[in-house]
VEXLUM-661024 format. One line per 10 residues: number of its first residue (from 1); their letters; for each residue x, y, z of N, C-alpha, C, CB. Coordinates in steps of 0.1 Angstrom, whole numbers, plus 5000, padded with zeros to 4 digits. Atoms other than C-alpha are relative to their C-alpha. Glycine has a CB too. Layout:
BEGIN
NUM = A = X Y Z X Y Z X Y Z X Y Z ~ ...
//
This chain:
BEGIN
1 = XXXXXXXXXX = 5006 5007 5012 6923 4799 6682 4987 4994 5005 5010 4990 4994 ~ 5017 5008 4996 6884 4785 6682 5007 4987 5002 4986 4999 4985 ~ 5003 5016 5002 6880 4750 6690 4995 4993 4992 4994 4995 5007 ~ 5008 5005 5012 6871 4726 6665 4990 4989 5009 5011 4993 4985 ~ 5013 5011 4994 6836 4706 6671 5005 4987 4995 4982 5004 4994 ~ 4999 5016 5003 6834 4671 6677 4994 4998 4986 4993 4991 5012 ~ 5006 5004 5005 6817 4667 6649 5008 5004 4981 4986 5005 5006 ~ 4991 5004 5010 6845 4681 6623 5013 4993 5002 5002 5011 4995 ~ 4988 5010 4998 6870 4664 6641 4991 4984 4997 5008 5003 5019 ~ 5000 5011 5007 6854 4633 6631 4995 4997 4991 4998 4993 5003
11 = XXXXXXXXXX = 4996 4998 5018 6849 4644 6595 5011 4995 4997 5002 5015 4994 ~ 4990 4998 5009 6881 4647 6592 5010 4984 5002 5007 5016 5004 ~ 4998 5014 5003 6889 4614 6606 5001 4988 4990 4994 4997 5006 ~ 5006 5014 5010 6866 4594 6590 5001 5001 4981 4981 4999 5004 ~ 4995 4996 5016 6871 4614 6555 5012 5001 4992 4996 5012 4998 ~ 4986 5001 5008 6900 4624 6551 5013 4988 5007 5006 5017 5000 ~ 4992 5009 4989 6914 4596 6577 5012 5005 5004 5004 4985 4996 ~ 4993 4988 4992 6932 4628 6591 5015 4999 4991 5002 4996 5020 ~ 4990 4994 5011 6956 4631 6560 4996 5005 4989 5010 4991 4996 ~ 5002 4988 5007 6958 4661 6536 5009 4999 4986 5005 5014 5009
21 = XXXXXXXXXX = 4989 4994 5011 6976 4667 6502 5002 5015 5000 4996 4997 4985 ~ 4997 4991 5002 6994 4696 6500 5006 5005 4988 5003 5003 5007 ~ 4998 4996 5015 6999 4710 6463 5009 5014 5001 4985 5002 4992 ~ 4993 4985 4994 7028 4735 6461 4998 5008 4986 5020 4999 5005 ~ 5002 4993 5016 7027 4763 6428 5003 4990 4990 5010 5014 4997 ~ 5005 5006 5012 7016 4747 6398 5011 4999 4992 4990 5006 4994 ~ 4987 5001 5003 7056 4741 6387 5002 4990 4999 5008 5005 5005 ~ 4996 5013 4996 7071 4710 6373 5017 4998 4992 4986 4988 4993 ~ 4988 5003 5006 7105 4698 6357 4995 4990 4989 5012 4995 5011 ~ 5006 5004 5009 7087 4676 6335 4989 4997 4989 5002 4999 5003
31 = XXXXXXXXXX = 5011 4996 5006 7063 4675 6312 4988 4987 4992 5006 5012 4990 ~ 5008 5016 5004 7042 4641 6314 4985 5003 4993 4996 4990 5016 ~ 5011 5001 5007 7012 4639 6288 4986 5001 5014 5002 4985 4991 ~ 5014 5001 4993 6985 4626 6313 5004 5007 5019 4993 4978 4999 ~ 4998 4994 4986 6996 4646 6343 4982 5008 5001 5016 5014 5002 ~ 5005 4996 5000 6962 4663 6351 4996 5013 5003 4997 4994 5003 ~ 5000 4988 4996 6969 4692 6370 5010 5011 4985 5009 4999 5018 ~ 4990 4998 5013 6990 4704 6335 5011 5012 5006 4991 5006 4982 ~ 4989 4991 4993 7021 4722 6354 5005 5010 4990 5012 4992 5006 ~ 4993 4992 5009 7040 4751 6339 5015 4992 5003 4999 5019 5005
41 = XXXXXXXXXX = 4983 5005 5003 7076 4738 6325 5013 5009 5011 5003 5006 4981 ~ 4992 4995 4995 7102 4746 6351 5013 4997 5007 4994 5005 5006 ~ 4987 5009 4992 7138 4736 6364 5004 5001 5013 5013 5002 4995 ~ 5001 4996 4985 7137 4756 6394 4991 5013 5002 5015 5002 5007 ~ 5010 4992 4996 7115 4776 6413 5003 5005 5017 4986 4991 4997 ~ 4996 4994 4986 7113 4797 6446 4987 5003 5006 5011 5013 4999 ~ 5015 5000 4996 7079 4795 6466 5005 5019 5006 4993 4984 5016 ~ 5003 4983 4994 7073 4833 6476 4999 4999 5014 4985 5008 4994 ~ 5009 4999 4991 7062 4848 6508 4989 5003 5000 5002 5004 5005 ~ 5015 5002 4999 7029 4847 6503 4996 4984 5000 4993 5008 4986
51 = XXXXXXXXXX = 5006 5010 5000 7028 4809 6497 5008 4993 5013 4998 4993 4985 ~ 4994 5002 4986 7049 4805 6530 4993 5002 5012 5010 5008 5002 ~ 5010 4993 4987 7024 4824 6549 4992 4990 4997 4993 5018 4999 ~ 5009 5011 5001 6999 4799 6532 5002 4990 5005 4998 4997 4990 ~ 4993 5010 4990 7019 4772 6543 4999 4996 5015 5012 5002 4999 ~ 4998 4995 4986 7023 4786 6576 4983 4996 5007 5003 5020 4998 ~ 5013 5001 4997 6984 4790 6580 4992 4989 4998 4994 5008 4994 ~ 5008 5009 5000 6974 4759 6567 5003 4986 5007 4998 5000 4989 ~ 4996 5010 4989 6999 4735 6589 4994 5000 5013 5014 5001 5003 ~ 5005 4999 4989 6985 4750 6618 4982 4999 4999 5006 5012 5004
61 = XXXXXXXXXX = 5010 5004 4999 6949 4750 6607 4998 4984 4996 4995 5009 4993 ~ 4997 5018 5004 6952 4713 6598 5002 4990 5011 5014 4997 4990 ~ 4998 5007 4986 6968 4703 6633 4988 5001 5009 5012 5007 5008 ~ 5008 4997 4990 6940 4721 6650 4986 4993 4997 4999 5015 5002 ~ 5016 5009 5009 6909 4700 6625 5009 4986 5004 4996 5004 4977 ~ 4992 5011 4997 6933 4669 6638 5005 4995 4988 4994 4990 5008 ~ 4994 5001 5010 6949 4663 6605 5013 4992 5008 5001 5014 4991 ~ 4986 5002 4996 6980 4640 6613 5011 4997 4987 4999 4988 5009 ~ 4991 5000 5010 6995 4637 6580 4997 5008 4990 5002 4988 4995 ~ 5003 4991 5018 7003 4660 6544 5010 4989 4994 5006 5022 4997
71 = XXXXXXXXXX = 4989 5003 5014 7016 4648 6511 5003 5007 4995 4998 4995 4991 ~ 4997 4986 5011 7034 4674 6493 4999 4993 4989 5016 5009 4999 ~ 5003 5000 5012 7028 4674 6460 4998 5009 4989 4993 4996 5000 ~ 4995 4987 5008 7027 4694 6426 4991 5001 4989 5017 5001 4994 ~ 4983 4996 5001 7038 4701 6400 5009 4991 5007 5003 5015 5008 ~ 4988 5004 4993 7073 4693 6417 5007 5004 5008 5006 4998 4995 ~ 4991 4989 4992 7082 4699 6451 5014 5002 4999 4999 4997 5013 ~ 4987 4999 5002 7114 4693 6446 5012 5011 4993 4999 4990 4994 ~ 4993 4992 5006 7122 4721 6423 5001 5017 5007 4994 4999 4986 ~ 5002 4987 4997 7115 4748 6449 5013 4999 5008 4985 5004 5008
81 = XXXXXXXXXX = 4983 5002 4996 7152 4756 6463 4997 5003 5015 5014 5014 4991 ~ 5005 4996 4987 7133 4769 6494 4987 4989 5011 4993 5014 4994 ~ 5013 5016 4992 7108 4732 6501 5001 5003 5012 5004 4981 4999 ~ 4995 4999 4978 7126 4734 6537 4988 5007 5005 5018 5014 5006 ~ 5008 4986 4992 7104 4764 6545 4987 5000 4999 5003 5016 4995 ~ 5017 4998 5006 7070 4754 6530 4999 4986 5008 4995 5000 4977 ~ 4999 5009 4993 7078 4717 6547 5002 5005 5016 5009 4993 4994 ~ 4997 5003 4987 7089 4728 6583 4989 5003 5006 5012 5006 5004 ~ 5011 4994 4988 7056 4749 6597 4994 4985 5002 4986 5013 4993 ~ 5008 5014 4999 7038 4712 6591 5008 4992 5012 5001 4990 4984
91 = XXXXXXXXXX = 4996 5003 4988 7065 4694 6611 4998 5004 5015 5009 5001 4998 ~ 5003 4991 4989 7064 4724 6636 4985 4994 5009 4997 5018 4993 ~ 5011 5000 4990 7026 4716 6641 4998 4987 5004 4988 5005 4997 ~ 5002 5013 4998 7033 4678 6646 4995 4990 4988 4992 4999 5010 ~ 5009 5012 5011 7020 4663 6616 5016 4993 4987 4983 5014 4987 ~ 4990 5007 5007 7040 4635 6597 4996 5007 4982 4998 4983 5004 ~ 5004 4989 5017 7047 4644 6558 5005 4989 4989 5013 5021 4996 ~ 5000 5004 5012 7051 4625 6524 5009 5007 4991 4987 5001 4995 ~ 5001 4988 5010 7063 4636 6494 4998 4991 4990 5013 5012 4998 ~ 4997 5008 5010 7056 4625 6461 5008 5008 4989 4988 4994 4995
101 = XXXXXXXXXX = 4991 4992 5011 7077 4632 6429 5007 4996 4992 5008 5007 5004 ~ 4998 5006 5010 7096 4626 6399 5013 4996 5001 4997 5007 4990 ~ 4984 5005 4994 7132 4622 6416 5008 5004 4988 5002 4981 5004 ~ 4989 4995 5004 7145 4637 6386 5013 5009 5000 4996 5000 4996 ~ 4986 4997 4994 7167 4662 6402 4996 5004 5014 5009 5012 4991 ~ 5004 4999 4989 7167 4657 6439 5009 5006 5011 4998 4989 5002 ~ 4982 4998 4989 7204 4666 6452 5001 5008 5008 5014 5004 4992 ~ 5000 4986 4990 7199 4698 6466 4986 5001 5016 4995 5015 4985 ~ 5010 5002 4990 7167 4685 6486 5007 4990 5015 4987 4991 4992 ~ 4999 5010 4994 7183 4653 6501 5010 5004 5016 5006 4990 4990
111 = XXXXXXXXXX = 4995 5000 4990 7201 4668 6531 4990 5004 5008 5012 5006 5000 ~ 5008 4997 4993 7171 4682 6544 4988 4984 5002 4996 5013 4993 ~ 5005 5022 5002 7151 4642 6533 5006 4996 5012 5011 4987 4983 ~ 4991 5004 4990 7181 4632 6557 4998 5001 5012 5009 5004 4999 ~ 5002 4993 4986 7178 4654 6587 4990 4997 5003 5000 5014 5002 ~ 5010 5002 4993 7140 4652 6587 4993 4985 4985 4989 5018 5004 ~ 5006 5012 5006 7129 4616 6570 4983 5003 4993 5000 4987 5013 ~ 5015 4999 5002 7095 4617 6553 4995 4985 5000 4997 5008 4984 ~ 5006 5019 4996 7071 4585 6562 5005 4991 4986 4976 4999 5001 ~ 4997 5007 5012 7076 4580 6526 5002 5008 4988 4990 4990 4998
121 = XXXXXXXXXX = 4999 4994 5011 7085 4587 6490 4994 4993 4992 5012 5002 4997 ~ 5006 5006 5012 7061 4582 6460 5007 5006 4991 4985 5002 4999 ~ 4998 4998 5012 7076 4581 6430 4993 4998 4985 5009 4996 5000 ~ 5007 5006 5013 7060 4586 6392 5014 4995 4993 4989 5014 4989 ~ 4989 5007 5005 7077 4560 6377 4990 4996 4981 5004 4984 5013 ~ 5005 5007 5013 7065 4543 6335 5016 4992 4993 4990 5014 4988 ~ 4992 5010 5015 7098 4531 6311 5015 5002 5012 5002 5011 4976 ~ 4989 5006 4989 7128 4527 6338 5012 4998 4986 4995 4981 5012 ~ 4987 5000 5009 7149 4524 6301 4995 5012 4993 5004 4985 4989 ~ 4998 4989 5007 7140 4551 6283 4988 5015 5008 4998 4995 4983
131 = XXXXXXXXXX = 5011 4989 4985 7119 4580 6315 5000 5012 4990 5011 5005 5020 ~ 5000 4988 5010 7127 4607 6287 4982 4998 4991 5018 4997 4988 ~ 5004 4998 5010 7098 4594 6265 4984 5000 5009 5005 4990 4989 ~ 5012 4996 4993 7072 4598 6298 4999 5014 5004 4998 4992 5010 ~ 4994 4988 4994 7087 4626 6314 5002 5014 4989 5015 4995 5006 ~ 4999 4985 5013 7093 4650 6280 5007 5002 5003 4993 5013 4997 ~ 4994 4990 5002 7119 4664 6291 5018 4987 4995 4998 5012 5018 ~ 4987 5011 4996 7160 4646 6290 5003 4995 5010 5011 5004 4998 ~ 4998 4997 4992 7171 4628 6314 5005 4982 5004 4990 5009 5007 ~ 4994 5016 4997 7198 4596 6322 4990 4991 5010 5016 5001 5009
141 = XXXXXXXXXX = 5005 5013 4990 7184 4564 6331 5008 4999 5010 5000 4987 4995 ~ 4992 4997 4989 7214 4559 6351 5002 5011 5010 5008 4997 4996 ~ 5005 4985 4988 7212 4594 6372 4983 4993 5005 4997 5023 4988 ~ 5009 5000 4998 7176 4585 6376 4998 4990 5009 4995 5000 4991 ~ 5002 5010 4994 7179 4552 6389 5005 5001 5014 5005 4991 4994 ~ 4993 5001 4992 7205 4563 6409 4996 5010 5013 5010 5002 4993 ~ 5012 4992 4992 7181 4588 6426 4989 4992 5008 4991 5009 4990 ~ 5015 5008 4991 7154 4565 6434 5012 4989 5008 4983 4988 4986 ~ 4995 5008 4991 7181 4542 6453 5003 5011 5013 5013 4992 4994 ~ 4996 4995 4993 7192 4572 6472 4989 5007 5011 5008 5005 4994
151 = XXXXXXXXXX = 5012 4992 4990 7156 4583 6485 4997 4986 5005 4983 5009 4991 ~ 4997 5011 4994 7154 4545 6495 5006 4996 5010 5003 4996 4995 ~ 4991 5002 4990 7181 4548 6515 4996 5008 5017 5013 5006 4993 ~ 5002 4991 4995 7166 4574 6532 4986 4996 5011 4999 5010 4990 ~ 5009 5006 4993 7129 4561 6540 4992 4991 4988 4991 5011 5008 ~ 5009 5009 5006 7104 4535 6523 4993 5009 4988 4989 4993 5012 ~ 5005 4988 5014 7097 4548 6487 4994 4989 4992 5015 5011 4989 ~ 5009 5008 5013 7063 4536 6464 5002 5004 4986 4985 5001 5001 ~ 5003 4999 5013 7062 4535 6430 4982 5005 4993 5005 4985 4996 ~ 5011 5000 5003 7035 4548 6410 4997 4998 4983 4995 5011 5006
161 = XXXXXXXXXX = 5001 4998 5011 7026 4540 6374 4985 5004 4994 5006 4990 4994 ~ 5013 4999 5006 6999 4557 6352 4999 4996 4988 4995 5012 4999 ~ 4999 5006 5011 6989 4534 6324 4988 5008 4990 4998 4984 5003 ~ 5005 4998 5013 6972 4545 6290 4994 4991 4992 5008 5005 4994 ~ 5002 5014 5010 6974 4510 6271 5007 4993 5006 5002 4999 4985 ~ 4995 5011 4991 6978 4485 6295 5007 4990 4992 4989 4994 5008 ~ 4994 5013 5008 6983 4458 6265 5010 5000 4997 4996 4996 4989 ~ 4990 4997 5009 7007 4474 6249 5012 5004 5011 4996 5011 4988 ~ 4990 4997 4987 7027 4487 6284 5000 4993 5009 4999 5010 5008 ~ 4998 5013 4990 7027 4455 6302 5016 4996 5000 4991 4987 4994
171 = XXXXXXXXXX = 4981 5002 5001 7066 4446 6287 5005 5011 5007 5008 5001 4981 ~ 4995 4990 4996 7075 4480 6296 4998 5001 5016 4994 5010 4992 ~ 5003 5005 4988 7063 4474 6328 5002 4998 5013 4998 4995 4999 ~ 4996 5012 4994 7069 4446 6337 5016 5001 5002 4995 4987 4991 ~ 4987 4994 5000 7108 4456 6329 5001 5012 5014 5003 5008 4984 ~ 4998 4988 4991 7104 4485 6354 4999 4996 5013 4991 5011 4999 ~ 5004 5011 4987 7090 4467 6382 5011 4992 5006 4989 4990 4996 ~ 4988 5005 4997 7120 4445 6381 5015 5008 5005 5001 4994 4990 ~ 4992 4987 4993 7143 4476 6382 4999 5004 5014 4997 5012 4994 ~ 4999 4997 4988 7125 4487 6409 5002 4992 5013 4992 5005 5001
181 = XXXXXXXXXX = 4999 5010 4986 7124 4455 6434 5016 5003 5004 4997 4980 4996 ~ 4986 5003 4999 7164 4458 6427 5002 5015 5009 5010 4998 4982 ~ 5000 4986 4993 7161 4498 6439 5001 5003 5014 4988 5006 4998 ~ 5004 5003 4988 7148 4489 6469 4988 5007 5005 5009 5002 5008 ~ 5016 4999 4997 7110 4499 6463 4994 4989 5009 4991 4998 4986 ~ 5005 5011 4993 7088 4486 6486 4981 5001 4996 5005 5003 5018 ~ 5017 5003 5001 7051 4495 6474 5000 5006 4982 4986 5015 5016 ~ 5000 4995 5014 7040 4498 6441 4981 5003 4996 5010 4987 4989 ~ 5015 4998 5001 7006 4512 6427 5000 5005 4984 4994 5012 5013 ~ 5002 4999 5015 6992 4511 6391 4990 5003 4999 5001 4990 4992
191 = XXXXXXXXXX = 5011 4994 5002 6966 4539 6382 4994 4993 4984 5005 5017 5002 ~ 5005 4995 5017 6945 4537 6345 4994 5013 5004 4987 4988 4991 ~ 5000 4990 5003 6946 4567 6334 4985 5010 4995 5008 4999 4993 ~ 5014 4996 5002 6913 4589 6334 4994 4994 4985 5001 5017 4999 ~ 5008 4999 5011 6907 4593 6297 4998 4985 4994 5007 5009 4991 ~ 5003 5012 5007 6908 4555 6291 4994 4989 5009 5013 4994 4993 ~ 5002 5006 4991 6887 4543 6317 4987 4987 4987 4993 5013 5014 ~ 5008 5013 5006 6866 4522 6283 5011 4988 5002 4996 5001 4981 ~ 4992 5013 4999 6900 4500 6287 5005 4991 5014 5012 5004 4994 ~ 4998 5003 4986 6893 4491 6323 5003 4985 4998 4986 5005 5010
201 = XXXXXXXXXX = 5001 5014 5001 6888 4455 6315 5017 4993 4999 4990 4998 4984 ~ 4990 5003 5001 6921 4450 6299 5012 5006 5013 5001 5002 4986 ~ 4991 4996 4989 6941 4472 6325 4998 4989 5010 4996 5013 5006 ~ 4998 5009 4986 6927 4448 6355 5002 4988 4996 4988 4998 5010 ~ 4992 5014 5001 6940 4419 6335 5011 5003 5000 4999 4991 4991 ~ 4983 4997 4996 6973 4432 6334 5003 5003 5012 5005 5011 4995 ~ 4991 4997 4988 6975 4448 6365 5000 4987 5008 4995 5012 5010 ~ 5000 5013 4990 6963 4414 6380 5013 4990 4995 4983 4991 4999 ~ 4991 5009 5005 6990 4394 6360 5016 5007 5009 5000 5000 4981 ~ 4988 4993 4994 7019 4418 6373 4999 5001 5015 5003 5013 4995
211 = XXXXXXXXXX = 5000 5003 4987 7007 4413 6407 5004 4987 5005 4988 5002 5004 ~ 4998 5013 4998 7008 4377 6409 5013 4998 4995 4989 4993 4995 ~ 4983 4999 5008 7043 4379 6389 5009 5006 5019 5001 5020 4982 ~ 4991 4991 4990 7057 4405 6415 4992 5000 5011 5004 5017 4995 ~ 5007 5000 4987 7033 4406 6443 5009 4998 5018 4990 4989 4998 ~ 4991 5008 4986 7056 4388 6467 5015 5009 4998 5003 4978 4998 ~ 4992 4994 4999 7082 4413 6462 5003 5010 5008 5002 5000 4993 ~ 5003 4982 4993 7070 4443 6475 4993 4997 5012 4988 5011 4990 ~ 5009 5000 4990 7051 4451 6505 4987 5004 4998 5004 5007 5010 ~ 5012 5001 5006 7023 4465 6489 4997 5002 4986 4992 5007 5007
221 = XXXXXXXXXX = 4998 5001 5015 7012 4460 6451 4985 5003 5000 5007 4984 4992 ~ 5012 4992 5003 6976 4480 6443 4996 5005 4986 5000 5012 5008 ~ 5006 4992 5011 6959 4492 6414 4986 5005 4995 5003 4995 4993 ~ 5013 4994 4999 6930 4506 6406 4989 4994 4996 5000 5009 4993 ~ 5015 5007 5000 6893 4495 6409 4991 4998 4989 4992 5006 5007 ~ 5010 5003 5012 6875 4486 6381 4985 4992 5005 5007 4989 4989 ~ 5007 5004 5000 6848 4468 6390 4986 5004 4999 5002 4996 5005 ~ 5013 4993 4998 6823 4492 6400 5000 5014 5002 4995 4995 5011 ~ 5002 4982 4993 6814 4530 6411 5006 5000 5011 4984 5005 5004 ~ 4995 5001 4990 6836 4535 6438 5008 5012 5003 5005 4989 5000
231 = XXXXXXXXXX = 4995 4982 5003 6839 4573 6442 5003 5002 5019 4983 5015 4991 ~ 4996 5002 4990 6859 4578 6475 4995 5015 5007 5015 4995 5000 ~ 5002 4985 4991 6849 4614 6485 4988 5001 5011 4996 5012 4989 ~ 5005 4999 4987 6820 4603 6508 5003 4999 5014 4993 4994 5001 ~ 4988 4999 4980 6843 4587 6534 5012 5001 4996 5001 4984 5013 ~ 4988 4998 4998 6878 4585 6525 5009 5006 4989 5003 4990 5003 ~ 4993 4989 5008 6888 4612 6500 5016 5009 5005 4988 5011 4997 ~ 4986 4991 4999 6924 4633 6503 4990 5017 5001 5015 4998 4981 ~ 4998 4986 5004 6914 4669 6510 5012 5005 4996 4996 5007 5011 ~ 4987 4996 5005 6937 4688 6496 5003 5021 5000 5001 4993 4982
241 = XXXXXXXXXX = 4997 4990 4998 6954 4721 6500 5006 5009 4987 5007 4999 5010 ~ 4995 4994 5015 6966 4745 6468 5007 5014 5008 4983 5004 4984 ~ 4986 4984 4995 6994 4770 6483 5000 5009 4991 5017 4998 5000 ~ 4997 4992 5017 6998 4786 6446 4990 5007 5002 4998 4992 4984 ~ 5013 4991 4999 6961 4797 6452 4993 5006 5013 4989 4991 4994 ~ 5001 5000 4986 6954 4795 6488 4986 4995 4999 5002 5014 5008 ~ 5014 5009 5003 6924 4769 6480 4998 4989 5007 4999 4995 4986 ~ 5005 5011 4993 6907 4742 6497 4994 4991 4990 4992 5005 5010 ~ 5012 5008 5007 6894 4711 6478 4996 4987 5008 5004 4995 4985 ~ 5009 5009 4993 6870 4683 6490 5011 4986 4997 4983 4999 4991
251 = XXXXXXXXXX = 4994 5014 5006 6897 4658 6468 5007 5001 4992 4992 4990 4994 ~ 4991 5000 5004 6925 4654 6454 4998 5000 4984 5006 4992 5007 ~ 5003 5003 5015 6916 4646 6421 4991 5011 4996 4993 4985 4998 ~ 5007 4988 5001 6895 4681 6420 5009 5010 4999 4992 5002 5010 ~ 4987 4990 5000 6927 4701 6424 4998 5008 4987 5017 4991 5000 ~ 5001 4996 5009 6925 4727 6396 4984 5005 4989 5010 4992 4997 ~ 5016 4995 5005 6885 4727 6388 4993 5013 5005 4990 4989 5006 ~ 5009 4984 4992 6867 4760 6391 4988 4995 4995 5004 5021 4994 ~ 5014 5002 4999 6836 4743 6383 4992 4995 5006 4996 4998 4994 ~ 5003 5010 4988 6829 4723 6414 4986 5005 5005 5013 5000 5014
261 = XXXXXXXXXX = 5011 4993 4993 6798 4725 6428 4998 5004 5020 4988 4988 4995 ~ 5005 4996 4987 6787 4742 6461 5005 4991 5013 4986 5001 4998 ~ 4996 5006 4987 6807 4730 6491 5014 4989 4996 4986 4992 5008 ~ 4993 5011 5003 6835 4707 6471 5015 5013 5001 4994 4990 4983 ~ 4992 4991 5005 6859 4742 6470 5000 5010 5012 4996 5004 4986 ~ 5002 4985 4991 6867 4774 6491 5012 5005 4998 4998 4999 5017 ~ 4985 4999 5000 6897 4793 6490 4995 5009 5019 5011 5012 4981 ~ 4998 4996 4985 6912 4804 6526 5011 5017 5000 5010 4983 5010 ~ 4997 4989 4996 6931 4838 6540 5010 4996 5010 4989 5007 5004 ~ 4992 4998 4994 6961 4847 6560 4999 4996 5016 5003 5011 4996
271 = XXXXXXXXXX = 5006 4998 4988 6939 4842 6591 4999 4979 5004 4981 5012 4998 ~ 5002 5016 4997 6942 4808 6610 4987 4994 5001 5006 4997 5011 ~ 5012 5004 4996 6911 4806 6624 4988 5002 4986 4995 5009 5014 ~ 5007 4998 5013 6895 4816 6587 5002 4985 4995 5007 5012 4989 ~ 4996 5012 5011 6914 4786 6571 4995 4988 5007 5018 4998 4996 ~ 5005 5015 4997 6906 4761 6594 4982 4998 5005 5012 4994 5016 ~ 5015 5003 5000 6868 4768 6591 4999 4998 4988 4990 5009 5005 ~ 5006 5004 5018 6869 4769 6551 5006 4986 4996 5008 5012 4985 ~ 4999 5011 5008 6888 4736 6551 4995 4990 5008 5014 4997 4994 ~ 5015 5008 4997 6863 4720 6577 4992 4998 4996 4992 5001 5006
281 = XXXXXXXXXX = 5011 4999 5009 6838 4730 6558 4995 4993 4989 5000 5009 4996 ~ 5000 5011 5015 6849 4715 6527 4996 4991 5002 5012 4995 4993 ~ 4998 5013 4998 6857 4682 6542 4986 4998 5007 5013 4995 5008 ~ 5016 5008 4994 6820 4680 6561 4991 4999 4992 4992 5005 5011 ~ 5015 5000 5010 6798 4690 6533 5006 4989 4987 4995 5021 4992 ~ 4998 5009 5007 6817 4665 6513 4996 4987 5000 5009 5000 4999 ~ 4999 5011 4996 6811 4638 6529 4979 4995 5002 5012 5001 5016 ~ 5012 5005 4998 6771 4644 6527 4996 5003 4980 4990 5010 5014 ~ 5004 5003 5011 6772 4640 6489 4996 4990 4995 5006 5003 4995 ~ 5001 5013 5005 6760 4611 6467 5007 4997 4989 4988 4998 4998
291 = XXXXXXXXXX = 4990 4998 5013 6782 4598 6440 4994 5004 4988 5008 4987 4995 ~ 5009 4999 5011 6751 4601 6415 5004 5018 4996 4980 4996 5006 ~ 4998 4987 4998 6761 4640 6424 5009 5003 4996 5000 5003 5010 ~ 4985 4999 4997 6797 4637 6425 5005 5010 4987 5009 4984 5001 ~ 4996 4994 5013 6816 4663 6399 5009 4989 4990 5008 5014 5003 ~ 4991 5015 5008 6836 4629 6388 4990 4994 4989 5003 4985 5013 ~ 5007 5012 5005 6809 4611 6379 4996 5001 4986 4988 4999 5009 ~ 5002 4998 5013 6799 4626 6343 5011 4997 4994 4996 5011 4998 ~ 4987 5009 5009 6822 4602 6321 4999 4991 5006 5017 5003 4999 ~ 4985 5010 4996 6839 4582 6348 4989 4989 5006 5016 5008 5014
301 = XXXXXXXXX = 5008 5008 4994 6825 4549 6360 5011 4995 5015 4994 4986 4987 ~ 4991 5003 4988 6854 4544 6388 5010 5011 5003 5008 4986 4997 ~ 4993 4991 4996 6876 4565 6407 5016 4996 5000 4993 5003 5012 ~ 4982 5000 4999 6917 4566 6400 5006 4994 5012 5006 5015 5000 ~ 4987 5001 4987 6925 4566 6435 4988 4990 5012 5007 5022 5007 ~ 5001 5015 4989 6905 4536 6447 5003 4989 4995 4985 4996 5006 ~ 4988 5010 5000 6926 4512 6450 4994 4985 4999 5010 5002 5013 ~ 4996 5010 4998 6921 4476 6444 5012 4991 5015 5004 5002 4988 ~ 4990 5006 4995 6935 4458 6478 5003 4986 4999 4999 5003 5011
//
């Protein structure tokens, strides 16, 4: 295998602070309004060999660009009956792993959770009494709850909520949040939701009130930036990986765009040493963009996934 130059190994440091998302086929069990990536409806699913081989190629091109962490992600890994096999090459090449997910049906995953611990579990969480009326699909509160205690048990699991109308989902909330301290959440993080970035104002008064409420409960309590332009893809963006496609993106929040401009995108090949130059590539020419540039930037005055610390 080539060597990678000093000079993408501390790309990928300083950009992607040497952790990846990995996105598995575009499959979910639920069917949440503001999801972005818009999954196909599915209860279970079976990753192929072709996106195994992707897997395969891209754990190892990832270890070798010094990548030390992935996040799986979806869709929903959870629903592939085969995760084990799209998760182990990553372990294999040393790199710690994530997962995030909807924990609505987990049972058939958790012995493998068990054996090999993930650093952590992000859960999308919104109404903790009625998860049916975020989620679309059916599905017991009690089972649900009783899921997120048992990935708890397992390793340190965040919460994530995406708000819409902060004013009006603050009770709702605020109720969930309490659920979860009892769960045994330990981080919690409150996005606003792309399309209502005119209600930034009111979101960071809410999220700031439920901080100071709950703050001291959790270990970490985050939400999203309002204040200013704060587009993370110069230095510390998520590259991300798309198995379904065998794609490379500059940022997580790009996942699913075919209109990206020049150097934010690539897709990769069966070949190791192919993949781990198209997803260098990504991550260095990303990092010499300006946000004035950025494919975000038309609409959005702040970025989702910078966080408020």
């Amino acid at each position: 295998m080539a060597t990678t130059s000093p000079g993408t190994a501390t790309a990928v440091a300083t950009h992607g602070n040497g952790t990846a998302f990995v996105f598995v086929p575009n499959l979910c069990n639920a069917a949440c309004a503001f999801c972005y990536v818009q999954p196909g409806l599915s209860r279970a699913a079976h990753a192929s060999k072709l996106v195994l081989r992707r897997a395969r190629v891209a754990a190892e091109a990832l270890a070798a660009l010094g990548f030390r962490e992935v996040r799986f992600t979806g869709g929903e890994p959870t629903i592939f009956a085969n995760l084990p096999e799209i998760i182990e090459p990553f372990l294999d090449s040393g790199l710690r792993y994530r997962v995030l997910t909807n924990a609505i049906d987990i049972e058939a995953q958790l012995p493998f959770f068990g054996h090999h611990p993930p650093e952590r579990f992000t859960i999308s969480v919104h109404d903790t009494t009625d998860p049916s009326s975020t989620f679309g699909v059916p599905i017991s509160p009690g089972r649900w709850a009783e899921n997120r205690r048992r990935l708890a048990s397992i390793s340190e699991v965040e919460a994530t909520f995406v708000l819409s109308d902060a004013a009006h989902e603050e009770s709702v909330v605020h109720h969930a949040i309490g659920e979860l301290a009892d769960d045994g959440v330990r981080h919690i993080k409150l996005i606003l939701e792309n399309s209502h970035q005119q209600d930034a104002e009111i979101f960071s008064k809410v999220a700031g009130n439920l901080r100071k409420e709950w703050g001291a409960s959790f270990k970490t309590f985050r939400f999203t930036e309002t204040r200013a332009l704060i587009c993370k893809l110069p230095d510390r963006a998520f590259p991300s990986i798309d198995l379904g496609h065998g794609a490379v993106y500059a940022c997580c929040v790009q996942v699913g765009d075919r209109h990206l401009p020049s150097g934010h995108f690539s897709t990769f090949t069966a070949d190791v040493d192919a993949a781990r130059n198209a997803i260098g590539s990504v991550v260095t020419s990303a990092m010499a963009f300006r946000a004035a540039f950025l494919p975000c930037s038309g609409g959005s005055r702040f970025c989702p996934i910078a966080l408020d610390q």
